[in-house]
C-alpha positions in Angstrom: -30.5 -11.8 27.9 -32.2 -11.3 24.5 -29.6 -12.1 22.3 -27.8 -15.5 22.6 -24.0 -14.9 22.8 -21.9 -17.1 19.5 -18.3 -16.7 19.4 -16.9 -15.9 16.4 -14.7 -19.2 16.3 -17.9 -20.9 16.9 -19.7 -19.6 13.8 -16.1 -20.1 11.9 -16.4 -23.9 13.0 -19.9 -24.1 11.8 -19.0 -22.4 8.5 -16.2 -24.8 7.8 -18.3 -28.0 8.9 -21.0 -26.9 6.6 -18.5 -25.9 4.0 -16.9 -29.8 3.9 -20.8 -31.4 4.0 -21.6 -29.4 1.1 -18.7 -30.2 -0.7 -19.1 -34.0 -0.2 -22.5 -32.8 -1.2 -21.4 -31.9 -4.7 -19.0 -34.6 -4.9 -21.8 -36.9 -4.6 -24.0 -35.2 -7.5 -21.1 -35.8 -9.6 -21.6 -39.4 -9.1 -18.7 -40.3 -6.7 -19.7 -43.3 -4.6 -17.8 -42.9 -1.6 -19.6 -39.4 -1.4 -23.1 -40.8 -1.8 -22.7 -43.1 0.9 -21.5 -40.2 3.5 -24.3 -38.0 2.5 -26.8 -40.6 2.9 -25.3 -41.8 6.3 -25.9 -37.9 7.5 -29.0 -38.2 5.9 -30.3 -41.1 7.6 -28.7 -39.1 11.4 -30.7 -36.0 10.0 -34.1 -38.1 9.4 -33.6 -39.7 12.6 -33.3 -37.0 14.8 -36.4 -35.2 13.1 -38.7 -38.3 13.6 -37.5 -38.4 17.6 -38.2 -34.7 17.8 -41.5 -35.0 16.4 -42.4 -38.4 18.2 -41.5 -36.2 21.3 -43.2 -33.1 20.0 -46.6 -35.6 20.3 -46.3 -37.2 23.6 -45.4 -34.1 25.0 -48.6 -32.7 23.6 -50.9 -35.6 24.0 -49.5 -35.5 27.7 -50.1 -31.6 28.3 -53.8 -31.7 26.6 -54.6 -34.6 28.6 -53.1 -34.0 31.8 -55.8 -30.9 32.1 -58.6 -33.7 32.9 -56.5 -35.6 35.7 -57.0 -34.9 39.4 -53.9 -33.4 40.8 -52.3 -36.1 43.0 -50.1 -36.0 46.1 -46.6 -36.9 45.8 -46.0 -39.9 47.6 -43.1 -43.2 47.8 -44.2 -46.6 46.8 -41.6 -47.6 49.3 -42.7 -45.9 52.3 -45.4 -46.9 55.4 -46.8 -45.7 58.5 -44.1 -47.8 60.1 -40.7 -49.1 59.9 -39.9 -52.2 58.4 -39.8 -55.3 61.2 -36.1 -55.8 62.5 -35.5 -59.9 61.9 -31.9 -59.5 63.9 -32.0 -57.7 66.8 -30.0 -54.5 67.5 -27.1 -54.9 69.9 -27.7 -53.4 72.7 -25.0 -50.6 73.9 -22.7 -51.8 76.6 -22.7 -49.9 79.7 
């Protein structure tokens, strides 16, 4: 699949959406305060998101460019042993 498949009720949806922001946009130019404070609440969600994208944009390549110099390591359970746990109450034993 090259092309990603959008329904036309989804790009509809986004038109309208946009259509409202921008017009609480405008409102806000205007000088209506009820306006400015939605637009800077998105804002603020907008500038948020970005800086977690980016903070994970970093580690992700700090971790790739790094993890090129460690050893490649077996996958194994902290939990596990060469032997069962010890047994402080015996099993029953089946009756015959």
């Amino acid at each position: 699949m090259l092309i990603p498949r959008f329904s036309i009720r989804f790009l509809l949806l986004l038109t309208t959406i946009c259509a409202v922001f921008f017009f609480v946009v405008t409102l806000a130019v205007q000088g209506s305060q009820w306006a400015t404070a939605i637009s800077i609440a998105i804002a603020g969600l907008v500038l948020t998101m970005l800086v977690q994208a980016g903070t994970f944009g970093v580690a992700w390549a700090l971790t790739s460019f790094f993890g090129v110099f460690r050893s490649a390591e077996s996958a194994t359970s902290p939990f596990a042993s060469a032997k069962p746990p010890p047994q402080y109450i015996e099993p029953p034993m089946p009756e015959e």
